[in-house]
C-alpha positions in Angstrom: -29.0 46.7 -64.8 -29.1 46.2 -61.2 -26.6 47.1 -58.4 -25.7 43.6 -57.7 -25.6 42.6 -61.8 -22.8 45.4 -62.3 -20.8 44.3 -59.3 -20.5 40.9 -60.1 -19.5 42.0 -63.9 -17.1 44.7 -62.8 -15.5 41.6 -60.6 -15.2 39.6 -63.7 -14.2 41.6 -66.0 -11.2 43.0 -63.3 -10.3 39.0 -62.8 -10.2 38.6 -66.4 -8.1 41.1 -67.5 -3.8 40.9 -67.9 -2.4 44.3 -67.1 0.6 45.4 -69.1 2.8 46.0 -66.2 5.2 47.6 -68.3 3.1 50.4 -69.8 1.8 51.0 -66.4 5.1 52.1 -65.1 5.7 53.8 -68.1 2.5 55.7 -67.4 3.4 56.3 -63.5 7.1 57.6 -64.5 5.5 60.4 -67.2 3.1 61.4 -64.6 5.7 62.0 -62.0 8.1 63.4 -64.7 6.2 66.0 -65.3 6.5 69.3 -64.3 3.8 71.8 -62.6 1.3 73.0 -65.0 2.4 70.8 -68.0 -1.4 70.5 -69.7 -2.4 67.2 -70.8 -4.4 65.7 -73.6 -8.4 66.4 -72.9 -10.2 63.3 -72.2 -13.2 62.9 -74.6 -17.0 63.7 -72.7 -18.8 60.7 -71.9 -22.2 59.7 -70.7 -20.9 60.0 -67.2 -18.2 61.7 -65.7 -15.9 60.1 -62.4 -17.1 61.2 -59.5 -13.2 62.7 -58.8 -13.5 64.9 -62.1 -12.7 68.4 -62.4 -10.6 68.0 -58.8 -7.2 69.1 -58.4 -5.5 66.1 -56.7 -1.9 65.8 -55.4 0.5 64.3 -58.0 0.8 61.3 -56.3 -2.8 60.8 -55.6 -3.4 61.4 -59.3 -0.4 59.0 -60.1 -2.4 56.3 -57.8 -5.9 56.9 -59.5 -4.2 57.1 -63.0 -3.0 53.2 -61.8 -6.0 52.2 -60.6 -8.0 52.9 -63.4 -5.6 51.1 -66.1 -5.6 48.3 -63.6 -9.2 47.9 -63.6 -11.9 48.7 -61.2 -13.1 44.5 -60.4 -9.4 43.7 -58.6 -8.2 45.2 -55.5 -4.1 45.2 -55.3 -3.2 44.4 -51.9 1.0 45.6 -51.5 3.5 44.6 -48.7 6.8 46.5 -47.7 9.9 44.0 -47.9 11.5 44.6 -44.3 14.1 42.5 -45.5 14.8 39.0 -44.1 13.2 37.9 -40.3 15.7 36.8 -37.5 15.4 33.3 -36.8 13.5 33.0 -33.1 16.3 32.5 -30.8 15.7 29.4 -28.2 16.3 29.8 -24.6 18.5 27.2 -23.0 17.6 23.7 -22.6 17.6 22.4 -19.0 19.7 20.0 -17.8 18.9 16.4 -16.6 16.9 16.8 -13.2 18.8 15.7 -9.7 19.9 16.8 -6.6 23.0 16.6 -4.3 23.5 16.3 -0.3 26.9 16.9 1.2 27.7 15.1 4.6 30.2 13.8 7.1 30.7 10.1 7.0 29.5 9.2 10.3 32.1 6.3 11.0 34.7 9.6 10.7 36.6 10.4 13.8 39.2 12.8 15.6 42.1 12.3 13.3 40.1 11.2 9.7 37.4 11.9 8.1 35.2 11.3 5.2 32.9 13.6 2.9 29.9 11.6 1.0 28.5 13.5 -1.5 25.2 12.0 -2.5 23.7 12.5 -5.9 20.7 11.6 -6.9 19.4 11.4 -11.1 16.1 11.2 -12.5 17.0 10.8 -16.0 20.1 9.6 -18.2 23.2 11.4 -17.5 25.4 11.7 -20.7 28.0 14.4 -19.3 28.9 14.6 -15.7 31.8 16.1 -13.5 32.0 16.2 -9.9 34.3 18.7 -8.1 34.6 18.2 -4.5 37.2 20.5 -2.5 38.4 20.0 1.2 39.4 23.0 2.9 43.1 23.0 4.1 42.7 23.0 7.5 45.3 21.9 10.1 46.7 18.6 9.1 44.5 17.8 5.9 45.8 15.4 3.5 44.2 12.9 1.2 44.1 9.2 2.0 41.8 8.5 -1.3 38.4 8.4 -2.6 35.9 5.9 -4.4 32.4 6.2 -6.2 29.8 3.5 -6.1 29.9 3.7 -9.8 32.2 1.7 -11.8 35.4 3.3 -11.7 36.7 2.3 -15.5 33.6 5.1 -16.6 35.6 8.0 -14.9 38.7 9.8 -15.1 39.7 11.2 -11.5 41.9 13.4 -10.2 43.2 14.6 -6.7 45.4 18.0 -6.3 46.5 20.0 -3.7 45.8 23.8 -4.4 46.5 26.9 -2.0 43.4 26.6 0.2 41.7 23.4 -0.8 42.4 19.7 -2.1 40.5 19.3 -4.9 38.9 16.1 -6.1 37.3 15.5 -9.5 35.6 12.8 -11.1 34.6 13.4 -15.2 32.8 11.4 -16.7 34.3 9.6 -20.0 33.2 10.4 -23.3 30.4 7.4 -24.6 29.3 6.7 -20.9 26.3 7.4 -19.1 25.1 7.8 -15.4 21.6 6.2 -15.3 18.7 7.5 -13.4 19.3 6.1 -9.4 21.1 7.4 -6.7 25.2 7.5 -6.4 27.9 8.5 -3.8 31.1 10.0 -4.6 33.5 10.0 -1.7 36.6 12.1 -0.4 38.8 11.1 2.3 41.4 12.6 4.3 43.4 12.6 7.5 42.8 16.0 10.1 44.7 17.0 13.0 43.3 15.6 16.1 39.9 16.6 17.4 36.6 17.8 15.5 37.0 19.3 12.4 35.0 21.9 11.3 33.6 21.4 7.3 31.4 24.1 6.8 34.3 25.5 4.4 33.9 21.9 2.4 32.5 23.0 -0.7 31.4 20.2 -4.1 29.9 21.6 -8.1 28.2 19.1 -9.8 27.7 19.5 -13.5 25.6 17.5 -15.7 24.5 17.0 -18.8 21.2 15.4 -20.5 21.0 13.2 -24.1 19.7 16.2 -25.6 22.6 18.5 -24.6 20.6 20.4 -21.5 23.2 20.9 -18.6 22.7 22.0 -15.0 24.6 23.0 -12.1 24.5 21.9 -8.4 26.6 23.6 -6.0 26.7 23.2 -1.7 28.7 22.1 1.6 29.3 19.4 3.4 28.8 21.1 7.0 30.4 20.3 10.3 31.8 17.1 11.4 30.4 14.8 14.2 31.4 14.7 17.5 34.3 11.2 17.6 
């Protein structure tokens, strides 16, 4: 019989055959149980001996080969380690709805009122959006209102006076959206007399995409114009 013959029968016959799993462990546990020295039953001579016979082996090496052979020599066992469950991938943020903002002086403002136009500009459906605007309280600030070129039944706004700023906000209500385009949210106030100086005019714009993706534009509104 050729090589190639007894590989291909050794294959079979290791595909056909059902190991007793049990008696194999019983097997494995007996080895392990027992103690140095502990003589075993002799295995009857045949034709040929293993090529590992008459070697002293580690237990567990023994324990292996004693495994292997009941197992049968045509099947290789392949065996994993069980590093118990995986942690789900953990996703990074999802960005928010792509747009930019401007701050600038109204240029019809002049030495006793003044108006801040904050300009924002979408390129996709805004589901989520609030606007903070705050004036710095300089000399003689107060609020003489505010508007927004969208429709003003979509937003809840509010004006109020805090220790260094008024503050005006525009939130977007719940079920509304901002579509893509350009928009203008206004502030307006009254100044004492002469050029004020805004570069302490601050605005946040938050928004927020379909897909819950939310970004953040913050800046100034600069220095007034000359009346």
């Amino acid at each position: 019989m050729d090589e190639a013959q007894l590989r291909r029968e050794l294959r079979e016959a290791g595909l056909a055959h059902q190991p007793d799993h049990a008696r194999i462990l019983a097997r494995v546990e007996r080895g392990l149980a027992a103690p140095p020295g502990t003589s075993r039953r002799p295995r009857p001579a045949g034709p040929r001996s293993a090529p590992w016979a008459g070697r002293r082996w580690p237990a567990a090496v023994a324990v292996a080969l004693a495994v292997a052979g009941v197992v049968g020599l045509g099947g290789l066992a392949v065996t994993t380690l069980d590093r118990g469950p995986t942690a789900p991938a953990t996703a990074g943020p999802v960005p928010g709805p792509p747009a930019a903002a401007a701050g600038t002086i109204d240029p019809g403002s002049n030495r006793w009122w003044a108006q801040g136009d904050l300009t924002l500009t979408t390129q996709a459906p805004v589901t989520g959006l609030v606007v903070d605007v705050r004036v710095a309280r300089t000399a003689g600030v107060v609020s003489t209102g505010h508007w927004r070129t969208r429709p003003a039944e979509d937003f809840t706004v509010t004006v109020t006076e805090e220790p260094g700023a008024l503050r005006y906000r525009w939130a977007l209500k719940p079920g509304r959206t901002v579509p893509p385009g350009r928009h203008v949210f206004a502030v307006q106030y009254n100044h004492a007399e002469g050029v004020r100086d805004a570069s302490a005019d601050t605005y946040t714009v938050v928004l927020t995409g379909a897909d819950g993706g939310r970004s953040t534009l913050r800046g100034g509104f600069g220095t007034a114009p000359a009346a």
